[in-house]
MILO-427993 format. One line per field, with one value per residue: residue number from 1; residue in one letter; chain; x negated, z negated, y negated of N, C-alpha, C, CB in turn. Coordinates in steps of 0.05 Angstrom, whole numbers. Glycine has a CB too. Example, Ala and Ser with C-alpha at 12.3 -4.5 7.8 and 13.67 -1.06 7.14 Angstrom:
n: c(1;2)
res: c(A;S)
chain: c(A;A)
n.u: c(-264;-257)
n.w: c(-156;-142)
n.v: c(114;45)
ca.u: c(-246;-273)
ca.w: c(-156;-143)
ca.v: c(90;21)
c.u: c(-264;-258)
c.w: c(-156;-157)
c.v: c(66;-1)
cb.u: c(-226;-282)
cb.w: c(-181;-114)
cb.v: c(89;12)
//
This chain:
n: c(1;2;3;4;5;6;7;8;9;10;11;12;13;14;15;16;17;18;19;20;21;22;23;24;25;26;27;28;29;30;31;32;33;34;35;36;37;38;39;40;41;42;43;44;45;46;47;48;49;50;51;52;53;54;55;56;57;58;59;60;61;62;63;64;65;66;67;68;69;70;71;72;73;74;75;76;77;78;79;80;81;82;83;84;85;86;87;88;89;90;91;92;93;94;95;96;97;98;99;100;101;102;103;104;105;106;107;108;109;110;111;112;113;114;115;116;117;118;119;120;121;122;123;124;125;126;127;128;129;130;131;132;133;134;135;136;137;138;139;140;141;142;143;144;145;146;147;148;149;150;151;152;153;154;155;156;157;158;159;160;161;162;163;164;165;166;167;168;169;170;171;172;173;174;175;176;177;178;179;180;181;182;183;184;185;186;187;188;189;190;191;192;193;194;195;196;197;198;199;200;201;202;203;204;205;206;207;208;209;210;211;212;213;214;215;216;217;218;219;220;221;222;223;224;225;226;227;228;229;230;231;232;233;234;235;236;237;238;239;240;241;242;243;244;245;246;247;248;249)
res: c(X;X;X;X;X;X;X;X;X;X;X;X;X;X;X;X;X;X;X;X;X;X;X;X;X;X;X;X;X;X;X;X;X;X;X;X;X;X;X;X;X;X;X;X;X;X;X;X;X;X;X;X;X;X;X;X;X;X;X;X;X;X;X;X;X;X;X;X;X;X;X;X;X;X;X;X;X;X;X;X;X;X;X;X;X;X;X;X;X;X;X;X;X;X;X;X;X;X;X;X;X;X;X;X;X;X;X;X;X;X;X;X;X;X;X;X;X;X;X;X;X;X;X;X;X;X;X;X;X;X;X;X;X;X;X;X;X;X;X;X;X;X;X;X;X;X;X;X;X;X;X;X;X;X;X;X;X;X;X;X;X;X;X;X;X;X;X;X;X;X;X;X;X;X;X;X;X;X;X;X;X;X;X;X;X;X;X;X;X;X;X;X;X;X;X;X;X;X;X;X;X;X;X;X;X;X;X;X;X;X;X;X;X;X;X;X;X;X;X;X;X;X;X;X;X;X;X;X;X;X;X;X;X;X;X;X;X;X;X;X;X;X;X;X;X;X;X;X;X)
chain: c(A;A;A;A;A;A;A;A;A;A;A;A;A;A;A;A;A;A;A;A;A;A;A;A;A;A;A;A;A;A;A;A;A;A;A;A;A;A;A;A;A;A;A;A;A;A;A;A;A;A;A;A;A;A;A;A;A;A;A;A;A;A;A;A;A;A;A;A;A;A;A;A;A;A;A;A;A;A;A;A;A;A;A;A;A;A;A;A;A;A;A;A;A;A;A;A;A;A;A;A;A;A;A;A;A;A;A;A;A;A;A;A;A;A;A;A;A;A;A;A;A;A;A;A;A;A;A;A;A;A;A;A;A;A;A;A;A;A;A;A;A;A;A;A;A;A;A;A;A;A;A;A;A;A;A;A;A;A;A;A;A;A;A;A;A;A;A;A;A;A;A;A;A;A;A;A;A;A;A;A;A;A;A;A;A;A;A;A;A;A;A;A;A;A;A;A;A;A;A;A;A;A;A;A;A;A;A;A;A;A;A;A;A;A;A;A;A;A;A;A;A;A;A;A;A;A;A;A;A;A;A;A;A;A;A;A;A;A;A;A;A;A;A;A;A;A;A;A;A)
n.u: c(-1308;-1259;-1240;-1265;-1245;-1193;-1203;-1225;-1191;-1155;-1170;-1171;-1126;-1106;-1138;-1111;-1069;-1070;-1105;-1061;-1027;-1049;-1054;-1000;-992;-1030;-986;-967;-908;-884;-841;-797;-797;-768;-749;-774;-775;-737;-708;-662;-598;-548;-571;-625;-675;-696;-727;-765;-800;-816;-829;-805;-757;-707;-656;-633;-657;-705;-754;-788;-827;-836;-847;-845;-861;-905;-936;-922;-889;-872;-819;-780;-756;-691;-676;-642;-611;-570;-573;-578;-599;-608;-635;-675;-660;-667;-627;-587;-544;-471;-419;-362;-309;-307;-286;-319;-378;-408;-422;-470;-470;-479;-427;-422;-449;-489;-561;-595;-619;-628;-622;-642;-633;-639;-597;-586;-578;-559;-590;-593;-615;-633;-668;-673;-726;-770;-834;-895;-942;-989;-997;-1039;-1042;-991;-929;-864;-806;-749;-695;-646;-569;-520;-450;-450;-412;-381;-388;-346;-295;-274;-272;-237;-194;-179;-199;-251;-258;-249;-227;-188;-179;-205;-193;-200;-171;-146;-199;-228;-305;-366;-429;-496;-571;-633;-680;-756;-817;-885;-950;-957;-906;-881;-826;-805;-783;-715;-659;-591;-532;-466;-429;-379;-320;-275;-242;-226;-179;-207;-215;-258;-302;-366;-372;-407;-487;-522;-559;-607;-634;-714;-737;-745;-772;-821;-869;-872;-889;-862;-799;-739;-674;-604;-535;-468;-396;-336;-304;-298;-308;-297;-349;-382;-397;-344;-347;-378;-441;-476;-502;-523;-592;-630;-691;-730;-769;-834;-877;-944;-996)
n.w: c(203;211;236;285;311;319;349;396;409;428;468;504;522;541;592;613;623;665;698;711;743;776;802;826;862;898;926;984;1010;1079;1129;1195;1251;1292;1319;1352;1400;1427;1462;1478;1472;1462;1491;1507;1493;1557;1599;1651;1682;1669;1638;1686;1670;1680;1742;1728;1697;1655;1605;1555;1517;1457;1412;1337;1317;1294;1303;1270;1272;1333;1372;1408;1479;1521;1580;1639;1713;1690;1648;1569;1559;1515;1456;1424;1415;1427;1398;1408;1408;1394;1400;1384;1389;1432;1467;1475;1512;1526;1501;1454;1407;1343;1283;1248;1272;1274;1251;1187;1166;1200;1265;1302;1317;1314;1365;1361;1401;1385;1427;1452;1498;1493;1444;1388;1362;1317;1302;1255;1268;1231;1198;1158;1124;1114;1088;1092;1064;1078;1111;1130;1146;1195;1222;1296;1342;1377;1351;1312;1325;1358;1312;1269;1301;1350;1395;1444;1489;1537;1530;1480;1441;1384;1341;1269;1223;1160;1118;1161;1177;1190;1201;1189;1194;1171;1193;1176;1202;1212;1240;1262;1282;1242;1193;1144;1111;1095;1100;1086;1104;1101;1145;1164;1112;1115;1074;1014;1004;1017;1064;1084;1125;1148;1147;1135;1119;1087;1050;1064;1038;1044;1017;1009;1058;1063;1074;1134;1193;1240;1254;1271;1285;1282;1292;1254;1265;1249;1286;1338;1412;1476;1493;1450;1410;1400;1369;1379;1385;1358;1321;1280;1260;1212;1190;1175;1132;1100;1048;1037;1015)
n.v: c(432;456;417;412;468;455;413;437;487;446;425;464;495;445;449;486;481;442;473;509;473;465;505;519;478;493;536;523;500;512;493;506;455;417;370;336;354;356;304;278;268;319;363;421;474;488;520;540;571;633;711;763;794;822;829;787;754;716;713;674;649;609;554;523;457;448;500;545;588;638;647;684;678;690;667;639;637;603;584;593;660;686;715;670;595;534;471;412;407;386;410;424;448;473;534;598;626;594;547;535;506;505;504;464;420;397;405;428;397;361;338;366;444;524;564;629;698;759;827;887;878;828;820;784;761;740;719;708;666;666;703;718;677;654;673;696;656;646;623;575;597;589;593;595;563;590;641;631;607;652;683;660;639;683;662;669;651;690;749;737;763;776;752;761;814;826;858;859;850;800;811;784;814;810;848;857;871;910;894;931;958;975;985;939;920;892;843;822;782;758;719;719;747;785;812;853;815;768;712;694;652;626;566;525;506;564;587;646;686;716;749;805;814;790;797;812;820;808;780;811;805;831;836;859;887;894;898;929;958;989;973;955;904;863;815;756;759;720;664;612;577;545;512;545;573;578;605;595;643)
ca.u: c(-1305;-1238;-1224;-1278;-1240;-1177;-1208;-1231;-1160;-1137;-1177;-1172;-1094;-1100;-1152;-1103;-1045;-1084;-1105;-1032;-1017;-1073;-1043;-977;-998;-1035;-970;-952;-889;-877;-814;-809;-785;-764;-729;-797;-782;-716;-702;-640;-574;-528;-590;-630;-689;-697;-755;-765;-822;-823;-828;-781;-747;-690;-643;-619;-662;-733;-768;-814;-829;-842;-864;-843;-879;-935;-943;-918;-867;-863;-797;-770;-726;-686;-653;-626;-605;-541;-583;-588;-592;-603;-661;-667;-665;-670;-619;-578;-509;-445;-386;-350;-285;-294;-296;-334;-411;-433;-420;-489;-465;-474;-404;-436;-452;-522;-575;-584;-641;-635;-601;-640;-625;-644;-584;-598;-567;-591;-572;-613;-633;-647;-672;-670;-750;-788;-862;-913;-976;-1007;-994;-1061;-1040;-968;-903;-834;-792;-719;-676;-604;-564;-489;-443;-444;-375;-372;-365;-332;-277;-274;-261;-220;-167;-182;-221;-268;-263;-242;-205;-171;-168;-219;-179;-200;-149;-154;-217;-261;-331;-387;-457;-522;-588;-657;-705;-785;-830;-907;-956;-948;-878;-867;-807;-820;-760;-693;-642;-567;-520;-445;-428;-351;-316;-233;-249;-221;-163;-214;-209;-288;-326;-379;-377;-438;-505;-520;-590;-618;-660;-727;-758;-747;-787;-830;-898;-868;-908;-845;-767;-718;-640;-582;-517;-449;-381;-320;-293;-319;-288;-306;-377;-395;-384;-325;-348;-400;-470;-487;-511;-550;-607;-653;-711;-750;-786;-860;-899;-969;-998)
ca.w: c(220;217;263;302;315;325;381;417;423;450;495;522;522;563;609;624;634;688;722;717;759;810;821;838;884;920;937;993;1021;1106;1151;1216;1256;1334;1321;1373;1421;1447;1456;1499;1462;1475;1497;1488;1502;1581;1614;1685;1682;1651;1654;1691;1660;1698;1767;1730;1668;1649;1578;1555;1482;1443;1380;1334;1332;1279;1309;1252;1288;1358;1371;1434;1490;1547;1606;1679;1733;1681;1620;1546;1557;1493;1440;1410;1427;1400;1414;1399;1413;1379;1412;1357;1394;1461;1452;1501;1512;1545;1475;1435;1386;1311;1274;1220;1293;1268;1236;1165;1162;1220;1295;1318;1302;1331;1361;1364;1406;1392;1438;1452;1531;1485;1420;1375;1355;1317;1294;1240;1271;1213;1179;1139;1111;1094;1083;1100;1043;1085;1121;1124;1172;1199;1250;1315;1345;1397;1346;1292;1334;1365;1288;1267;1318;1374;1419;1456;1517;1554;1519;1461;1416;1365;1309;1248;1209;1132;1128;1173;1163;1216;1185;1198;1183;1184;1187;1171;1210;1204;1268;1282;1282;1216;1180;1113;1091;1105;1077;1096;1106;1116;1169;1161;1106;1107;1052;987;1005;1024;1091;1095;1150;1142;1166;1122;1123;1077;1045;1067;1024;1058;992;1018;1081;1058;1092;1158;1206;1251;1240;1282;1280;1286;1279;1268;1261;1238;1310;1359;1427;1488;1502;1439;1385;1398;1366;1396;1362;1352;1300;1280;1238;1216;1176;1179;1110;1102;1034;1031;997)
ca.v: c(456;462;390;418;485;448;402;461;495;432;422;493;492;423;452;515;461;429;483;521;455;465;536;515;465;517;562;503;508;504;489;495;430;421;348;321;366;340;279;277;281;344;375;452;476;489;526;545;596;664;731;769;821;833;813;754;749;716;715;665;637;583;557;500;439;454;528;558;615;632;656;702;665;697;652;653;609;590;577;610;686;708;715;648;578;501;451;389;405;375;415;446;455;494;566;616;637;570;536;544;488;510;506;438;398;391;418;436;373;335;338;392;468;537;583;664;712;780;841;915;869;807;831;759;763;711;720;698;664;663;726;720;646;646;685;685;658;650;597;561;592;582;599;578;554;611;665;615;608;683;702;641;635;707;651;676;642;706;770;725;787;769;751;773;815;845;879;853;829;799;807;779;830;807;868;856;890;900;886;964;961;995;977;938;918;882;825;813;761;760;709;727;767;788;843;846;792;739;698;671;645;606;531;504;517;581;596;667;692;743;761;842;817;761;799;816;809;787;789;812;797;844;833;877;874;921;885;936;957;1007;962;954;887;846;798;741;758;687;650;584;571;520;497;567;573;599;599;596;672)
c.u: c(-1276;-1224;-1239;-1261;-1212;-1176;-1217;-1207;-1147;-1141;-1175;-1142;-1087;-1111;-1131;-1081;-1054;-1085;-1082;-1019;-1015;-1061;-1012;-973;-1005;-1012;-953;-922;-883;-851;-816;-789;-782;-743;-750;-781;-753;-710;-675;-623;-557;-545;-603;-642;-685;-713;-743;-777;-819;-827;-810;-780;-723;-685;-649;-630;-693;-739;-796;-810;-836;-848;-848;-860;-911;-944;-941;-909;-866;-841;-793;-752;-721;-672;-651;-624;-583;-549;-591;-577;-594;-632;-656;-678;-666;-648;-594;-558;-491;-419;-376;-324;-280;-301;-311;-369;-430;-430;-445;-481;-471;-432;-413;-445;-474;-538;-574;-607;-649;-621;-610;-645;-630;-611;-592;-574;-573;-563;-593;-621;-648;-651;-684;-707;-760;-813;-884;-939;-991;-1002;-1014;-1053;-1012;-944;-879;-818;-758;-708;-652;-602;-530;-484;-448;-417;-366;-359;-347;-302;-259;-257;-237;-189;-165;-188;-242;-280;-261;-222;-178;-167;-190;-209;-189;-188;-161;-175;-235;-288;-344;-414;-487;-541;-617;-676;-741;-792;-871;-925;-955;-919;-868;-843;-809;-804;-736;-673;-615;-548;-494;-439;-394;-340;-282;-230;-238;-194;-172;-210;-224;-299;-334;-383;-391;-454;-514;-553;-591;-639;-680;-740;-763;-763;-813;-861;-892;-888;-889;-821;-753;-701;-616;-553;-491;-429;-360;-301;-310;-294;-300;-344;-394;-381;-365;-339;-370;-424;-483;-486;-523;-563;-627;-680;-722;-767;-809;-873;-927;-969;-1027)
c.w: c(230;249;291;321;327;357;395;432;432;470;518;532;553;592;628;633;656;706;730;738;785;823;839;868;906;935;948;1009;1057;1123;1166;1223;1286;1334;1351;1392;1436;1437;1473;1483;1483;1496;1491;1505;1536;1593;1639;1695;1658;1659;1670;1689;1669;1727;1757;1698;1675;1622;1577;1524;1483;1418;1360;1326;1316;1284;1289;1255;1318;1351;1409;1445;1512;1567;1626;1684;1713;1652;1595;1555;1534;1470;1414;1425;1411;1416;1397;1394;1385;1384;1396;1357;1422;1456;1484;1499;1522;1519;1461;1413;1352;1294;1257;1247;1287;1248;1206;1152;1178;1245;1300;1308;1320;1340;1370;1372;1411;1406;1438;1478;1523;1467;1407;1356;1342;1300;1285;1253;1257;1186;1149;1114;1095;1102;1093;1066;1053;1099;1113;1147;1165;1223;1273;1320;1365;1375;1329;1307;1347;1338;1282;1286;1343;1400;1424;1476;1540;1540;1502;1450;1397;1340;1290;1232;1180;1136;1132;1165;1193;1188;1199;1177;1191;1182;1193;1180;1210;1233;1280;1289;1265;1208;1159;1097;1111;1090;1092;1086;1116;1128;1159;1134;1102;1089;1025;978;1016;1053;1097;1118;1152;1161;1160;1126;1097;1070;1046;1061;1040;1041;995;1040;1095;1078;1107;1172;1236;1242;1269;1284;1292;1272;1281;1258;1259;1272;1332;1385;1442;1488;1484;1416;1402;1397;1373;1374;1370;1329;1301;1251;1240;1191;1161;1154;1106;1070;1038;1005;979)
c.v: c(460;435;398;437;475;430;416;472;477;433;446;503;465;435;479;500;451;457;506;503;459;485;527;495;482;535;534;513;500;510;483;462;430;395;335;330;371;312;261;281;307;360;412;452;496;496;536;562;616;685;747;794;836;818;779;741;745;715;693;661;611;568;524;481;443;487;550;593;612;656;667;683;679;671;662;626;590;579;597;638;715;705;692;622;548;491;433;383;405;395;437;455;471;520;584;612;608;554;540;524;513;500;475;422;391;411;412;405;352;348;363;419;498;549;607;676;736;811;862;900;853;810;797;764;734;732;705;696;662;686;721;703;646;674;682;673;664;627;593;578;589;602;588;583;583;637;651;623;637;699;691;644;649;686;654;663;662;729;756;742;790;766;765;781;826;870;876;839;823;796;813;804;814;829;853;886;885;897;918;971;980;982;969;928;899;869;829;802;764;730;700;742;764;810;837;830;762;723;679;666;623;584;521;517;539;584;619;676;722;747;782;830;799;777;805;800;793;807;791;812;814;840;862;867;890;914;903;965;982;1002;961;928;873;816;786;748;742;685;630;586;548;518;533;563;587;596;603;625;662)
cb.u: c(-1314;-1224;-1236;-1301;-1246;-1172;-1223;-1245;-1141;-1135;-1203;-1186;-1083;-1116;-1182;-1097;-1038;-1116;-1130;-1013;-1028;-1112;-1032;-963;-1017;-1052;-953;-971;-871;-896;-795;-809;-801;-741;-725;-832;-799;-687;-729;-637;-553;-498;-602;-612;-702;-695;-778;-775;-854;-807;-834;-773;-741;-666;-603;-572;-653;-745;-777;-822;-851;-830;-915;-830;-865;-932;-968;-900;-831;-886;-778;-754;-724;-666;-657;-585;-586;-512;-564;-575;-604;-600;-689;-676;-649;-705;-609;-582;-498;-437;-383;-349;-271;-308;-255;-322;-416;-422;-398;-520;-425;-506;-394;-472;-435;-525;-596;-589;-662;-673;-607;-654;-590;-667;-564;-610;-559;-622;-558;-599;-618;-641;-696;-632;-764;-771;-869;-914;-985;-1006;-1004;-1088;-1040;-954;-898;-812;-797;-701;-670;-587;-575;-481;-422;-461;-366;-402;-376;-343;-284;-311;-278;-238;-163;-149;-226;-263;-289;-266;-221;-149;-160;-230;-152;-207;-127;-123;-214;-259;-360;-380;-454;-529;-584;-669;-699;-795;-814;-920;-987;-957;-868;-887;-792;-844;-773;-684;-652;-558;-533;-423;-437;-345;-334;-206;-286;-242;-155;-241;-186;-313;-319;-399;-361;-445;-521;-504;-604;-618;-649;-743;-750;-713;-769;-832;-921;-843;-932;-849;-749;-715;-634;-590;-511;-450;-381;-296;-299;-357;-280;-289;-377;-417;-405;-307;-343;-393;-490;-472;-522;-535;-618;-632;-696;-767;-775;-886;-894;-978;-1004)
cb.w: c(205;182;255;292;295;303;386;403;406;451;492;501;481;555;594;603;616;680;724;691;757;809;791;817;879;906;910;1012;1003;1120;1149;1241;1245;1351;1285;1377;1414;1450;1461;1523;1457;1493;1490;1479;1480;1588;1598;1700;1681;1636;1644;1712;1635;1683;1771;1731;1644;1661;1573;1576;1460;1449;1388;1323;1331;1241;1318;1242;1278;1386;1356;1428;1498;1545;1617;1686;1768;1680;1610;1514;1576;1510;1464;1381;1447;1397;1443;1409;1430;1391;1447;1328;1391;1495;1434;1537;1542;1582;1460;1445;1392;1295;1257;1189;1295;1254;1245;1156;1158;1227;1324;1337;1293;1322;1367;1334;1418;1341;1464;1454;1559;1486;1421;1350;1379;1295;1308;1217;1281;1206;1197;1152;1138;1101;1064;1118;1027;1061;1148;1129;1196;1208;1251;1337;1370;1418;1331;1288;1348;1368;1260;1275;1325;1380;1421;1461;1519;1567;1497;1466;1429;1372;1306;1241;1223;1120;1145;1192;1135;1248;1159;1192;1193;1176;1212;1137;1239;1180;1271;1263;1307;1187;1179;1110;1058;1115;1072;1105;1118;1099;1199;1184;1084;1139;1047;981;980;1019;1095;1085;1178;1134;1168;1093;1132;1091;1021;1081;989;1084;965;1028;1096;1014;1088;1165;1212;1287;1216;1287;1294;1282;1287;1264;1276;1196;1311;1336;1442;1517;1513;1456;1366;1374;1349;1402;1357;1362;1288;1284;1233;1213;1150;1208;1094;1132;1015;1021;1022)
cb.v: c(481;462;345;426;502;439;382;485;506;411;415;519;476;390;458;545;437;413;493;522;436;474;570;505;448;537;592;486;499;513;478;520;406;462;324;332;391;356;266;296;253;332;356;479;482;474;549;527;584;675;741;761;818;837;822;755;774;696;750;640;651;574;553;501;404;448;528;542;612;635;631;732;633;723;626;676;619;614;561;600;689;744;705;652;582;472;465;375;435;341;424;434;433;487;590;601;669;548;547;543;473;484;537;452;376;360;415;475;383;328;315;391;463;557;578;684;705;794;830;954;855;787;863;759;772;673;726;712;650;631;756;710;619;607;684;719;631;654;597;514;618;546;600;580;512;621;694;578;590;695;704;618;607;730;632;692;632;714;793;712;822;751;760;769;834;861;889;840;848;762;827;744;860;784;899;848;894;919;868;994;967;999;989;921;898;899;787;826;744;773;733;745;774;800;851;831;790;737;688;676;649;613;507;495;497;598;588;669;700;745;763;866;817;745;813;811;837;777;760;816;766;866;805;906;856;918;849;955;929;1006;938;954;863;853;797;703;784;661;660;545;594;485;466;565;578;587;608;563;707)
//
């Protein structure tokens, strides 16, 4: 009885080991990807049709390649107008708004990388097509070179009074929202910090955790900046990010 009683609790121990396995398997993990979908060096995504939202502004979207997230884009006759966008670019030394480069010249997993420019005309939007199925967990992000440089060394590419002195911060926000547009939570990310004595600004890619916003139903991106003038921020509200994280619920 007793060997009997003993091979039972094994087996029931092994059987809970196994299927503690199975569970984990189940909670898959998804990233997005947009390396397909250029194939041009020193390239970014380029459309021609949208809606039109203003004089000099259209809106369209787009999704990455397994339809994971569609994400908000603005353009014009001159190119990226804001929202968010994909693209390929290397140029990690000219400063000003036509620069979308990331600060790391590539992505956080391969060449190609999103950059976001979020404004109250171009509000930086992305959105869960599959709310039901999976989650947000978080991404990498970085700088791009436009504001890198803006903080770094008061290049802008037009005022030159950017500099960052004792003090300052630039900081990324992601707010979660639900499909009614409730508010459901919110993470944030400093970008920059001159606080304390330090003199950071991030040149690598950074993990951003959305655990506060993991059931959004989509995220939207605000940035600020202790840098702020008659118009509003100073500083360029840019950023780059990449490899978009989703768990399975």
């Amino acid at each position: 009885m007793k060997k009997l009683s003993f091979l039972l609790l094994a087996t029931v121990f092994a059987f809970w080991g196994c299927s503690n396995d199975d569970d984990n398997t189940v909670l898959i993990e998804k990233t997005t990807n947009f390396e397909s979908l250029l194939s041009t060096p020193e390239s970014e995504f380029a459309p021609t049709e949208g809606e039109v939202v203003s004089d000099y502004s259209k809106k369209t979207t787009f999704k990455d390649t397994e339809g994971l997230i569609e994400f908000d884009h603005y353009f014009s006759d001159w190119g990226f107008g804001g929202g968010i966008t994909y693209t390929n670019k290397t140029d990690i030394t000219t400063p000003g708004y036509n620069n979308i480069s990331a600060i790391t010249a590539s992505g956080k997993l391969g060449k190609v990388y999103l950059t976001v420019n979020s404004s109250e005309f171009s509000p930086a939007i992305m959105t869960n097509t599959q709310p039901d199925k999976y989650k947000f967990k978080g991404a990498w992000v970085t700088n791009a070179v436009y504001a890198y440089l803006a903080i770094k060394d008061g290049n802008d590419g037009y005022t030159n009074e950017t500099k960052f002195e004792a003090g300052d911060w630039f900081k990324l926000t992601a707010i979660g929202y639900a499909t009614n547009k409730t508010e459901i939570g919110r993470a944030e990310i400093y970008l920059a910090d001159y606080r304390d004595g330090k003199t950071e600004i991030l040149n690598s890619w950074k993990w951003f955790d959305w655990s506060a916003l993991a059931n959004a139903a989509y995220i939207n991106f605000e940035m600020t900046s202790t840098d702020n003038g008659e118009f509003g921020m100073n500083t360029p509200a840019y950023f780059c990010m990449d490899t978009v994280t989703l768990i399975e619920k």
